[in-house]
GUTORTOR-310188 format. One line per 10 residues: number of its first residue (from 0); their letters; for each residue x, y, z of C-alpha. Coordinates in pm, 1 decimal, m for minus. Each point is the difference from the previous one (the first is absolute). Example, Ala and Ser with C-alpha at 12.3 -4.5 7.8 and 13.67 -1.06 7.14 Angstrom:
<pts>
0	AS	1230.0/m450.0/780.0  137.0/344.0/m66.0
</pts>
This chain:
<pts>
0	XXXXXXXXXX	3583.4/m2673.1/m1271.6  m245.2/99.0/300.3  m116.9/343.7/m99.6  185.1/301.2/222.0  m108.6/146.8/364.5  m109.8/333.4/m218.8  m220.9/m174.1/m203.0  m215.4/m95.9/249.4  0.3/344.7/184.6  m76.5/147.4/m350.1
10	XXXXXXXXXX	m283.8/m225.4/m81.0  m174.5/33.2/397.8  58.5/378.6/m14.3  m159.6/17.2/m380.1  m319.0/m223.8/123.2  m40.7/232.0/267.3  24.3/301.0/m167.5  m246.8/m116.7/m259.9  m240.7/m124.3/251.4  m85.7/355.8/165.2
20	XXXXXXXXXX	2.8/177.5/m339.6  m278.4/m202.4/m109.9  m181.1/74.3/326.1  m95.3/321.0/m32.8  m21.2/m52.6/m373.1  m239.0/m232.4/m23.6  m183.3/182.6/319.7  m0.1/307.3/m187.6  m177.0/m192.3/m320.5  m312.3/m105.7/232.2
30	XXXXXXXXXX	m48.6/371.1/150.7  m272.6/124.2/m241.0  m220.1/m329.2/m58.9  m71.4/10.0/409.9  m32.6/398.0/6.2  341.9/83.9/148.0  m96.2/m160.0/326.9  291.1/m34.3/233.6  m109.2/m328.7/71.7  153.6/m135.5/m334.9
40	XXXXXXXXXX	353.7/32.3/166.3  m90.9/m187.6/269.9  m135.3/m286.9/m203.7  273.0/m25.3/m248.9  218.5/m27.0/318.9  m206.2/m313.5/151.4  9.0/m176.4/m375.5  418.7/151.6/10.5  56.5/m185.0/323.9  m219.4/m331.3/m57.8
50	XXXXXXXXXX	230.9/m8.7/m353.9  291.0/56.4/219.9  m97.9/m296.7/211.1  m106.3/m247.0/m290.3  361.0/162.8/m191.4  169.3/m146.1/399.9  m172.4/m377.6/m14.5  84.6/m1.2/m423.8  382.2/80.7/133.0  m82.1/m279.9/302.7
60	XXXXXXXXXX	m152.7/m274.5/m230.2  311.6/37.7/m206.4  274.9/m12.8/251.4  m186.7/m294.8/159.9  m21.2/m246.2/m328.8  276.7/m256.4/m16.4  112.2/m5.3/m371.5  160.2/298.1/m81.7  m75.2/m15.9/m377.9  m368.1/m27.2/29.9
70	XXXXXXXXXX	m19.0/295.6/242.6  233.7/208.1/m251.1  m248.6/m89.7/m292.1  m302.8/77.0/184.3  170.5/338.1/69.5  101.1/81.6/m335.5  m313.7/m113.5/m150.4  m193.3/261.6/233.9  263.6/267.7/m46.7  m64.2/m42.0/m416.1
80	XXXXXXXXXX	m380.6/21.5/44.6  32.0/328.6/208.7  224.3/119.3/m290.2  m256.2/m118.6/m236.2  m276.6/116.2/171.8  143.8/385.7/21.1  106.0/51.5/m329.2  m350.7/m152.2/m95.1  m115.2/303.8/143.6  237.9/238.8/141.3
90	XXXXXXXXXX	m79.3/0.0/339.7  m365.8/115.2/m17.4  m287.7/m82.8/m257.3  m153.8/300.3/m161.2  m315.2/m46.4/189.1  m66.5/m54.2/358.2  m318.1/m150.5/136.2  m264.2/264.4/152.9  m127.5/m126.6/366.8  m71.5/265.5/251.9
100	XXXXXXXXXX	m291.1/m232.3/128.7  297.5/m293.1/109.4  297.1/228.5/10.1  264.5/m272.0/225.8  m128.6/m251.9/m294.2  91.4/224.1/m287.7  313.8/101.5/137.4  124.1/m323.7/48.2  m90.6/m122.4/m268.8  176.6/255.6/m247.4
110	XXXXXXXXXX	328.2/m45.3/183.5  2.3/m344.9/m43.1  m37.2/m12.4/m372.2  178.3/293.2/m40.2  331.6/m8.0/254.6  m84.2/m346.6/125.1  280.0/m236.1/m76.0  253.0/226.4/m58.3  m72.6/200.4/353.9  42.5/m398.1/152.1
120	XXXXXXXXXX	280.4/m25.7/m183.1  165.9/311.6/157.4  m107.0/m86.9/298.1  142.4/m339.3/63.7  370.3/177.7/m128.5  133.8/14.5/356.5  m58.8/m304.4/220.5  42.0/m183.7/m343.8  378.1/112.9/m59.7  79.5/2.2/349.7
130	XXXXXXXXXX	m84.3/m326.0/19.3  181.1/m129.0/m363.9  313.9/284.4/96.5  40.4/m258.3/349.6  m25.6/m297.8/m232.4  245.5/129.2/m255.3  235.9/129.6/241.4  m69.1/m192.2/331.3  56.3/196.9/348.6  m319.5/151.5/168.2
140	XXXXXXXXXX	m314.9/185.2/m130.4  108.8/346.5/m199.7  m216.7/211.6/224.7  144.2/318.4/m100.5  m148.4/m50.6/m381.7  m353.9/26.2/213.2  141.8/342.6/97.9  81.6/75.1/m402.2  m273.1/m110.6/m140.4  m151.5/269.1/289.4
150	XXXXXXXXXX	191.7/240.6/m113.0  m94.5/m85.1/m404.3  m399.0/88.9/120.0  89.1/289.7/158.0  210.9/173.8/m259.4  m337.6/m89.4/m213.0  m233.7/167.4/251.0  173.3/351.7/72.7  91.6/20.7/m410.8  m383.5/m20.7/m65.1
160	XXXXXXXXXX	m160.1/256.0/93.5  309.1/252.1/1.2  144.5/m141.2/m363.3  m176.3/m252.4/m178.5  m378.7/152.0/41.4  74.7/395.0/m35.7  186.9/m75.2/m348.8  m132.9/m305.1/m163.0  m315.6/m95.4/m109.1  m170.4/m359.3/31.9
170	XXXXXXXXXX	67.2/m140.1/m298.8  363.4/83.6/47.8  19.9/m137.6/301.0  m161.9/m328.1/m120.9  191.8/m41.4/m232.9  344.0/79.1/147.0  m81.0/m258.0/280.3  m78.2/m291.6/m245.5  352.3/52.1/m150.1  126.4/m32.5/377.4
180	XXXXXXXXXX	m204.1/m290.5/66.9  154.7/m186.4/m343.0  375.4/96.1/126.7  m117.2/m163.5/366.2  m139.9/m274.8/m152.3  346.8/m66.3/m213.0  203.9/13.9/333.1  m217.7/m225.0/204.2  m29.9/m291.7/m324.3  381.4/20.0/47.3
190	XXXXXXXXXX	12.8/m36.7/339.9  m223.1/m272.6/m26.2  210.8/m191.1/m267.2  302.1/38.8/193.5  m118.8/m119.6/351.4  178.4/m277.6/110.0  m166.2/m381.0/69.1  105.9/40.3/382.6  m91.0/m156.6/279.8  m365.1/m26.2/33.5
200	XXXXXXXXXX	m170.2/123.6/363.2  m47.0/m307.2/113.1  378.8/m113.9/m30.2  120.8/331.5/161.9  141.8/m51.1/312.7  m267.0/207.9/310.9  254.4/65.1/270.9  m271.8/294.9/122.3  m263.5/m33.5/258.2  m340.4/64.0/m195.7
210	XXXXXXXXXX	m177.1/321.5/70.3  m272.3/m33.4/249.4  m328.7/4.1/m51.6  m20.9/352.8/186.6  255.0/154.3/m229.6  m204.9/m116.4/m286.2  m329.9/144.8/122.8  171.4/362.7/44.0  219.3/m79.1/m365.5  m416.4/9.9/m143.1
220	XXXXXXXXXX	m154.4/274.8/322.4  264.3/300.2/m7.3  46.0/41.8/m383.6  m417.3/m14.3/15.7  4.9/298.5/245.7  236.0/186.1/m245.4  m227.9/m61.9/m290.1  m290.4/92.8/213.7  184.4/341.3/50.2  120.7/91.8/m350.7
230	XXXXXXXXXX	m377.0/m35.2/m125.4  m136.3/178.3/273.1  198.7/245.4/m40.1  m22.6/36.3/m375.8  m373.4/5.5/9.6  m13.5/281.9/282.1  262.5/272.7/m211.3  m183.0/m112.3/m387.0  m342.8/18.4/126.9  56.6/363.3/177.7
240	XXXXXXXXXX	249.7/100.8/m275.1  1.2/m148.9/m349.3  m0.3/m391.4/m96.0  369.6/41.0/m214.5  324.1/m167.4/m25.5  169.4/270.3/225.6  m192.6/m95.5/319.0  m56.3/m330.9/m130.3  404.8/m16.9/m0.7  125.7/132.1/296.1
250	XXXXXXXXXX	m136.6/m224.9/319.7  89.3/m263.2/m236.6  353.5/140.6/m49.1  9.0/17.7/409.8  m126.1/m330.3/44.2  260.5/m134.8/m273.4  248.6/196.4/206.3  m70.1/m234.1/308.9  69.1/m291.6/m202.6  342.3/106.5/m128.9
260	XXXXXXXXXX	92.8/147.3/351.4  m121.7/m354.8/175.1  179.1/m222.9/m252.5  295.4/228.8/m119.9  87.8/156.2/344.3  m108.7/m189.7/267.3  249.3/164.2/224.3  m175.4/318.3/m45.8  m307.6/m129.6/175.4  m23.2/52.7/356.5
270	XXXXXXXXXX	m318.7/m122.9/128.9  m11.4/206.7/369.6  63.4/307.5/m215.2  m249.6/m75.0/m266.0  m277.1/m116.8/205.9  20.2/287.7/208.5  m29.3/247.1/m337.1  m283.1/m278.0/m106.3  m222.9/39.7/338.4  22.2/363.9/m41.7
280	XXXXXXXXXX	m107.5/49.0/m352.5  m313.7/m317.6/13.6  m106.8/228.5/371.9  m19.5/308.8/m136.8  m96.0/m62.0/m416.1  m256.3/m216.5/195.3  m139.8/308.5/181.9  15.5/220.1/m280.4  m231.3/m246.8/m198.9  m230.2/m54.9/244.4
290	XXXXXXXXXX	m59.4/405.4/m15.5  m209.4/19.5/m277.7  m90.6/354.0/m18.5  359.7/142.9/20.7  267.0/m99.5/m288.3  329.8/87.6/m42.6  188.7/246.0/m271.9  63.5/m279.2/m316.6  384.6/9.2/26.4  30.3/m37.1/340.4
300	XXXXXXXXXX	m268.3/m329.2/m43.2  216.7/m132.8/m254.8  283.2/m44.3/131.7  m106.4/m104.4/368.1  m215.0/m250.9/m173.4  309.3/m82.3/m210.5  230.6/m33.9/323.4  m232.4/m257.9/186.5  m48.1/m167.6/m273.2  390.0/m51.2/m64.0
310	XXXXXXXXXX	46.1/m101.6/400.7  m298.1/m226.1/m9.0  165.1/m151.6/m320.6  363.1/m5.0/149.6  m154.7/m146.4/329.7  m197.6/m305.5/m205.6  257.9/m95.8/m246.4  342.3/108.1/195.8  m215.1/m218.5/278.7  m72.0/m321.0/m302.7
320	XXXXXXXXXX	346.6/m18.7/m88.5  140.9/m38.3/321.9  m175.8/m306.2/11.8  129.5/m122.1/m377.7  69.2/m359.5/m38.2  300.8/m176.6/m5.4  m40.5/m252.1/m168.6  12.3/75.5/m403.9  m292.0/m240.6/m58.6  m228.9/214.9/225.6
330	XXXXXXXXXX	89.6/300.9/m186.2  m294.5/13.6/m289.0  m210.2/m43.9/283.8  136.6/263.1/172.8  m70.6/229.5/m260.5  m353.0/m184.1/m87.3  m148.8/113.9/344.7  101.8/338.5/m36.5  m104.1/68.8/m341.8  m334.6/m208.7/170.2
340	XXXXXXXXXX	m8.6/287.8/313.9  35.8/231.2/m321.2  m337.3/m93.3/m167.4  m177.7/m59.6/301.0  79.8/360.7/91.6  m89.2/159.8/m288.4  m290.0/m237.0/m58.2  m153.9/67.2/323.7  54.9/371.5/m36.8  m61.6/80.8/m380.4
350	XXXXXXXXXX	m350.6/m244.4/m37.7  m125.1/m201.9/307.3  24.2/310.6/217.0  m242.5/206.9/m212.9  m232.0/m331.5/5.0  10.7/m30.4/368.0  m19.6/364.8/128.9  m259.4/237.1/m85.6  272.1/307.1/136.5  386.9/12.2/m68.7
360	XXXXXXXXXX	187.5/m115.7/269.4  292.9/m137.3/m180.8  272.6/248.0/134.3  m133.4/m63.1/374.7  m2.3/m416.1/m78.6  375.6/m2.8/m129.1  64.2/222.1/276.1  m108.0/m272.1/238.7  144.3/m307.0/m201.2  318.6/105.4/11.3
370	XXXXXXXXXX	m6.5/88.1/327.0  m155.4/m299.4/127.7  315.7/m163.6/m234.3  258.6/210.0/210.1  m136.7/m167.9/344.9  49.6/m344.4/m126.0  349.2/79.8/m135.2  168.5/196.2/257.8  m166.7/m250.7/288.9  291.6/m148.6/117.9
380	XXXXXXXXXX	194.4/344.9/28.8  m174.1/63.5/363.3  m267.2/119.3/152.1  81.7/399.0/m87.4  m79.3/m91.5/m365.3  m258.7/m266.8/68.8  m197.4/340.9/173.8  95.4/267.0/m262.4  m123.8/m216.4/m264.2  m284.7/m108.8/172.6
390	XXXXXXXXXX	m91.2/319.9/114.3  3.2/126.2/m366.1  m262.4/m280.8/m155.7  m225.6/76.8/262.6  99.4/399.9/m113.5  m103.9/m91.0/m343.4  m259.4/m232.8/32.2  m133.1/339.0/238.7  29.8/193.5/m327.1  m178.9/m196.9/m232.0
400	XXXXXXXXXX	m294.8/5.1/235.5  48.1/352.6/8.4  m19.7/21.7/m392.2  m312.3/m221.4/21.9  m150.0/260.0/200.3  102.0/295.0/m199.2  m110.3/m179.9/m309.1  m318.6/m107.1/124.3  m74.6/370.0/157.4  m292.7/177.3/m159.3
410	XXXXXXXXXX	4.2/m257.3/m322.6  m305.2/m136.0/m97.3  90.2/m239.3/m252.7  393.7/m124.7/m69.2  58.5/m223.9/m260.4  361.2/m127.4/m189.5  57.5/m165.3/m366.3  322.3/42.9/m181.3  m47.3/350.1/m94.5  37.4/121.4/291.9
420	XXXXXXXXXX	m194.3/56.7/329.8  m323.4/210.9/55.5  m148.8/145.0/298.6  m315.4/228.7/71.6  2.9/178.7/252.8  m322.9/192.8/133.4  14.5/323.1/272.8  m160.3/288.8/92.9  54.7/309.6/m209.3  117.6/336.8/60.8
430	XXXXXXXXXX	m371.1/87.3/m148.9  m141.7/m255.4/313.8  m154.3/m254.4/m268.9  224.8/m347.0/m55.3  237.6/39.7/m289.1  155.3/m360.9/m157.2  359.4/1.6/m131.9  135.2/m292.1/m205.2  379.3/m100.8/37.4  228.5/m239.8/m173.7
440	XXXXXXXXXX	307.0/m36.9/206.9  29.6/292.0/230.0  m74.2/244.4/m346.8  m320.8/144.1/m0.9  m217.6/m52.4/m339.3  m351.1/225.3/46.2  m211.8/102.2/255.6  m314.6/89.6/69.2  m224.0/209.0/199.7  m346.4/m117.8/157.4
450	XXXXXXXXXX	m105.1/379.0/151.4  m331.2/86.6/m142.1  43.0/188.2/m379.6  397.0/m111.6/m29.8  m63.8/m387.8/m126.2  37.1/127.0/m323.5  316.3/243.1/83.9  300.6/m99.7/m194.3  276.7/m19.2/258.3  354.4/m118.0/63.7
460	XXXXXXXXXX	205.2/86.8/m352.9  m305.0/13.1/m213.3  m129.6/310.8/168.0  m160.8/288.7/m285.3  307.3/226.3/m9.0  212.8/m333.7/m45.7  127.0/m69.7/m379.3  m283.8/m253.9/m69.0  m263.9/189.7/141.7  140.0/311.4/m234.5
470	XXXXXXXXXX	47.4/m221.9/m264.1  m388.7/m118.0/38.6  m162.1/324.2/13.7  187.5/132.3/m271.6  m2.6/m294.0/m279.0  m328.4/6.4/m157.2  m171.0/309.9/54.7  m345.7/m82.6/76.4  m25.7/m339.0/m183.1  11.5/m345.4/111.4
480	XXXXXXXXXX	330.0/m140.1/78.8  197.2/m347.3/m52.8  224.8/m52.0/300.2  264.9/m297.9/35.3  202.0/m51.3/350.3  212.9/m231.9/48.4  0.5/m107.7/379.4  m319.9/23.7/197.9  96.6/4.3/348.2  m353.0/103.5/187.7
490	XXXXXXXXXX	m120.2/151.3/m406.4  37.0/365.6/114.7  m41.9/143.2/m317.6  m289.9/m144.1/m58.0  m105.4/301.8/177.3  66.9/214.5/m302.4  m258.4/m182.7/m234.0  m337.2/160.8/m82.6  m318.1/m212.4/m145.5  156.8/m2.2/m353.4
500	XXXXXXXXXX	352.4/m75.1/79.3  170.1/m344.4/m68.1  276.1/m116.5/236.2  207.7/m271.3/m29.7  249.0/m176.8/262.6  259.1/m225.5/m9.5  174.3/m202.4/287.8  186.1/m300.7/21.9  m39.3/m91.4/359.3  m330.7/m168.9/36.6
510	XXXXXXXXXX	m50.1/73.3/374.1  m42.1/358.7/m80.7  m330.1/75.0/m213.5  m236.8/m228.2/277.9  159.8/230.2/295.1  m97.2/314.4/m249.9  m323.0/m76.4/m75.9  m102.2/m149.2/338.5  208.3/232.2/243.0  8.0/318.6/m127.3
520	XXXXXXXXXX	m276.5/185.6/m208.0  164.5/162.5/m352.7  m81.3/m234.1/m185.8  m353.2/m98.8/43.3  m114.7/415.4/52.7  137.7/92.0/m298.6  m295.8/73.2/m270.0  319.3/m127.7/m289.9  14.0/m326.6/m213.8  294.0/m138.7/197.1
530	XXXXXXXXXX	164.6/m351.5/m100.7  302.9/m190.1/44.4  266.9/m161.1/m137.0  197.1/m301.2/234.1  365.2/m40.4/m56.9  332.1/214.4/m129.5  m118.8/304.0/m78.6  226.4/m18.2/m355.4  m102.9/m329.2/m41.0  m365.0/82.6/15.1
540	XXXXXXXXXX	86.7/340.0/m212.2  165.1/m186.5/m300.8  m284.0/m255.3/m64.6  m275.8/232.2/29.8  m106.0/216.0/m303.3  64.5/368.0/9.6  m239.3/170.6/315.5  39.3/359.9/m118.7  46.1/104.7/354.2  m34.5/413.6/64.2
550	XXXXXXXXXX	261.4/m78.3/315.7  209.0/m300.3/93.8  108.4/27.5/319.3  296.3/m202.6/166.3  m32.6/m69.2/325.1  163.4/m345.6/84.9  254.8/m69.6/342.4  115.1/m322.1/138.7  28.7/159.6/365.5  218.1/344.2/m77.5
560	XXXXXXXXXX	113.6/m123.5/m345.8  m129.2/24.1/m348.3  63.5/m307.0/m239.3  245.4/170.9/m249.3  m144.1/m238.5/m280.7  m282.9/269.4/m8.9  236.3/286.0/m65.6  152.6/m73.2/m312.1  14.6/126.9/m324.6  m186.3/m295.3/m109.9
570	XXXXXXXXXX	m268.6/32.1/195.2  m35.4/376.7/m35.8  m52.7/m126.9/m396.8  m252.6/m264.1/123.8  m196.3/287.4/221.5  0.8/250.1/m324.2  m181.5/m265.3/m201.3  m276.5/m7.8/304.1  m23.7/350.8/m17.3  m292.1/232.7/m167.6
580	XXXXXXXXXX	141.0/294.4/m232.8  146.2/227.7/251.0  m30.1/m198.9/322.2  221.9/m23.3/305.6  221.9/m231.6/170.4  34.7/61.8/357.8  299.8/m151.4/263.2  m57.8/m13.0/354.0  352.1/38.1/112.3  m4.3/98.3/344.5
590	XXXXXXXXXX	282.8/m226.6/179.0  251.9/59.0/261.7  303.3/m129.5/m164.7  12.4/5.8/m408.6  13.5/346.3/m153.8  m267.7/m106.4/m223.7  m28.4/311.5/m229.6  309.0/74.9/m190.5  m69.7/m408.3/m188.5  m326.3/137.5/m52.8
600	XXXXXXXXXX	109.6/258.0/m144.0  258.2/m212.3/m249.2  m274.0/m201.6/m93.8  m231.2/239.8/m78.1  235.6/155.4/m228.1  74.5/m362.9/m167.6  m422.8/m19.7/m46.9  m9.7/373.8/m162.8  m240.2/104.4/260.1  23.2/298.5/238.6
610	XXXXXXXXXX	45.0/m18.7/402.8  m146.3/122.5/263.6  40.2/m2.2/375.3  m254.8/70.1/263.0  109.5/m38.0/376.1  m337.3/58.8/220.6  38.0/97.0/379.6  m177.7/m175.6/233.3  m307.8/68.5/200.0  m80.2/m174.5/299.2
620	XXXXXXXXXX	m357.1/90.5/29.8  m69.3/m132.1/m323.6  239.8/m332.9/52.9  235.1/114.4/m282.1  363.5/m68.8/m54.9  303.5/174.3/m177.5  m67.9/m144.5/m319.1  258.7/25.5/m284.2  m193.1/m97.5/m369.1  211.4/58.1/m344.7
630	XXXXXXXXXX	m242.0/23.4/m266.6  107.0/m88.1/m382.3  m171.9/87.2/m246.1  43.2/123.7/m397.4  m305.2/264.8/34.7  148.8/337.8/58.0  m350.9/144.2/34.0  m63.7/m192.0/313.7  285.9/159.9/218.4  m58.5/314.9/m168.3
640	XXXXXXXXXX	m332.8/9.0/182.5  62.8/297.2/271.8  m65.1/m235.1/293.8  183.0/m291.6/m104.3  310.7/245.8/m42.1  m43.9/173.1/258.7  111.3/m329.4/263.5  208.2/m173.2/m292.7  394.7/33.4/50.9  233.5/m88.9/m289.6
650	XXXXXXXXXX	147.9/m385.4/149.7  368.1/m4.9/119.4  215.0/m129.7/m301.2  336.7/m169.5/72.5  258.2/m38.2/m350.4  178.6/m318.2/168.2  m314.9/m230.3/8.2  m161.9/m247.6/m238.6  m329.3/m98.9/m88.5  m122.3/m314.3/75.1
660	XXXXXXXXXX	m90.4/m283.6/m202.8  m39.6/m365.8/62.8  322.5/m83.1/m76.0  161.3/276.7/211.8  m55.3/160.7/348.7  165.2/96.4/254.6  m114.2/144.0/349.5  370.2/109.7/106.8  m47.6/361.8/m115.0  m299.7/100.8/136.1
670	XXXXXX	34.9/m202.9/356.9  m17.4/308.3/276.6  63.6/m208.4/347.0  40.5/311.8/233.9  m341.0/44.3/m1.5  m230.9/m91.9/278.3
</pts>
């Protein structure tokens, strides 16, 4: 007996669902070996959509071999050695590989040892069953379980970061999806026993014209453009925000949206309305990128960024499957050219685009792709689109120029790499000498002035009134002190070291120490020992022996956001053991949208150490910041010194929150988006 209709909605909806939990799983596993950057995101999603693709031409191959037994054995033998293969070692070995040096290589190669077959698996569910569902039950192509198996991903994506990530931890999680994986794996080997020996392709009767070549082109070109936009987009709100599964979730929840709206609701889709909305957002997000100096309030980013990137994606694929096949044959193909546009987008975006460009233009170029896109499709509505759209490339392409310009503007070196990318920028002071100010993204990491006497003037959020520079004078009394920071930026508090001091950095983006050393002057006028140690800060920590350091100070961003893998209670433990009796861990934790303090505050408490917060003012003539430090430390006599207590406030507590580990964190509570 063929197996029922809800069988096969159950099984497409499960494979979904399982396919974007693991996502941001197995994302949120590779976070601390590559220092938090936001960039891992981005390259989980190019090795997510190249899986997706090889998961598409698996479900292709199948459909197209003749004898129906062989391709069911193949199949089952592959769905037994995923099954094999998990409970082998549930999901994720203990270990991961260390490789901040070849980052794209490491990444790819965890997730295909770890989530490999079974993540192929999952992803050839759809076009698969559509395809055996026809077979079994004859009539035309099942779009609509396309549109539930949309709907399966995106139920996944909102739940994580709102359910499954506030209130489970990793191992949970792990372990709850390899049960779901067996129970999908048991539906699909019965599905696969009961499919029926029907007519093969090439017996099936082709009363449809084929699609033309044009139509296949745009089936590969418009879901491309989509791509391009969803990792664009991603990459601008983690690198200015945080790189976590809440911003990691929702463009890919819009862009989801577009698929289940083009495929589920075509009706819904009307193209003069939506390419009018379309022209409007690319013009003016276009503009507002090209600005570089002025940004807008978080919240109000987020979810303009959020609505172009849901009409660009409801344009692209609303767009593709208006020109779906009609012919059932061509339909794996269909779907194998836009799983194709998907990897090419997020390829070009998430790797060769940080390889080709020494600035980030990626919001500007899938600006102009998909615009260029929108001339090509609506060219046969008249000339009143042909213009509009025309009108708008050359708008855009205007813009990126623009950006090129502003980029290029008083920097004296830019350079990219998949941490991120850096800029220094040189200009003349308020004090008339030059002052150089290094930037990674639009976030500025240290500056320095060049007027005569102030080379040596800590400035931005390390000035002497900050929490470090309190922390530093008052430490060691008059003796020599051991100083750890981890992030250098332009080595600003190298400053602070005097002929017997020992300081020691760590940084895992290799562009960074060469621009300190060669462009700015810390670190080579300081009289201290300085050295340095390449890679994950914690990775670096837990292999070396104990450096008895009088102050560790914590001072890492990707952009605006601080790798969270560095603010656990884990790695509070790992910092004590680096720390001389008495000594001091200090948090740089200035940032415009995570309330920082109060999970300081819990972990502190969890370490037994006391807390501290010092929020310095800033002073233009000296080139300082607002600075917000929270010290930790366990020696009460240090912030009972009358001038450490006399700019130390008690830190904000708050009952409801957590404290981090490695298996649990989330951002949700302490995201502030109305600030600017």
């Amino acid at each position: 007996m063929p197996a029922p209709r809800l069988l096969y909605g159950i099984t497409i909806f499960l494979g979904a669902l399982l396919l974007f939990f693991v996502e941001p799983m197995a994302a949120k596993q590779l976070l601390p070996i590559l220092g938090g950057s936001s960039a891992v995101w981005l390259t989980c999603l190019v090795f997510f959509q190249t899986t997706l693709l090889l998961g598409y031409l698996y479900a292709h191959w199948i459909t197209r071999c003749q004898a129906t037994t062989w391709r069911r054995h193949v199949y089952l033998v592959t769905l037994a050695a995923a099954v094999v293969l998990l409970i082998a070692q549930k999901i994720f070995p203990p270990e991961i590989g260390q490789g901040f040096d070849h980052p794209v290589t490491t990444i790819f190669a965890t997730l295909a040892f770890t989530i490999g077959l079974p993540f192929l698996l999952l992803s050839a569910t759809s076009p698969l069953l559509q395809v055996w569902f026809q077979r079994t039950k004859g009539g035309t192509i099942p779009y609509r379980l396309f549109a539930l198996s949309n709907f399966g991903s995106l139920l996944a994506l909102i739940s994580y970061p709102f359910l499954v990530e506030p209130h489970l931890t990793l191992k949970l999680q792990r372990t709850l999806w390899s049960v779901g994986f067996l129970i999908y794996a048991v539906f699909c080997a019965i599905l696969a026993r009961q499919l029926h020996p029907a007519s093969s392709p090439a017996d099936e009767p082709e009363p449809a014209p084929k699609a033309p070549s044009r139509a296949k082109w745009l089936w590969f070109l418009l879901p491309m453009a989509a791509a391009m936009q969803l990792s664009a987009v991603t990459s601008h709100l983690t690198v200015n925000i945080a790189a976590i599964p809440l911003l990691w979730m929702l463009p890919l929840a819009a862009y989801l949206l577009t698929f289940i709206f083009a495929f589920e609701f075509p009706t819904l889709y009307h193209r003069g309305i939506v390419v009018r909305l379309l022209v409007v957002m690319l013009a003016s997000l276009g503009y507002a990128i090209s600005k570089t100096d002025v940004s807008l309030p978080i919240g109000i980013a987020i979810l303009f960024f959020l609505a172009e990137c849901f009409l660009a994606g409801l344009f692209c694929h609303a767009e593709t499957y208006a020109l779906r096949p009609q012919r059932p044959a061509e339909t794996t193909l269909f779907y194998l050219l836009i799983a194709a546009g998907g990897a090419a987008g997020t390829f070009f975006i998430g790797i060769a685009s940080a390889l080709i460009f020494s600035a980030n233009y990626d919001l500007a170029i899938s600006f102009f792709v998909t615009a260029a896109l929108a001339i090509a499709v609506t060219w046969n509505d008249g000339w009143p689109q042909r213009l509009l759209w025309s009108t708008a490339t050359a708008l855009l392409l205007f813009f990126t120029i623009m950006l090129h310009t502003a980029y290029a503007r008083e920097a004296i070196l830019e350079v990219r790499n998949f941490y991120g990318s850096i800029r220094v920028k040189e200009r003349t002071g308020p004090h008339g000498g030059t002052e150089r100010m290094l930037l990674n993204g639009t976030i500025q990491h240290g500056t320095q002035l060049f007027a005569p006497g102030l080379t040596r003037t800590p400035t931005t959020y390390y000035a002497d009134d900050s929490g470090i520079g309190v922390a530093l004078h008052h430490c060691c009394d008059a003796r020599p002190r051991n100083i750890g920071v981890i992030g250098l930026g332009t080595g600003t508090i190298a400053t602070y070291g005097t002929a017997n001091d020992r300081i020691r950095f760590y940084e895992i983006n290799p562009l960074v120490r060469p621009i300190a050393q060669n462009l700015f002057t810390y670190l080579r006028d300081s009289p201290a020992q300085i050295s340095f140690a390449e890679g994950d800060a914690r990775t670096s920590l837990t292999r070396e022996s104990p450096q008895n350091f009088d102050v560790l100070a914590i001072d890492a961003f990707s952009g605006d956001a601080i790798p969270i893998h560095l603010l656990t209670i884990q790695a509070i433990e790992l910092y004590k053991k680096h720390l001389a009796p008495g000594g001091i861990i200090a948090f740089h934790v200035s940032n415009q949208y995570l309330n920082l303090p109060p999970e300081l505050a819990a972990l502190a408490d969890a370490a037994n150490m006391q807390s501290r917060l010092i929020e310095s003012q800033p002073d233009d003539s000296l080139g300082a910041y607002r600075a917000t430090w929270i010290l930790l430390s366990s020696n009460t006599a240090f912030f009972d010194q009358p001038e450490v207590a006399a700019v130390a406030g008690t830190v904000p507590t708050d009952a409801s929150l957590r404290a981090w580990t490695d298996d649990y964190s989330s951002i949700l509570p302490i995201l502030q988006l109305s600030h600017h």
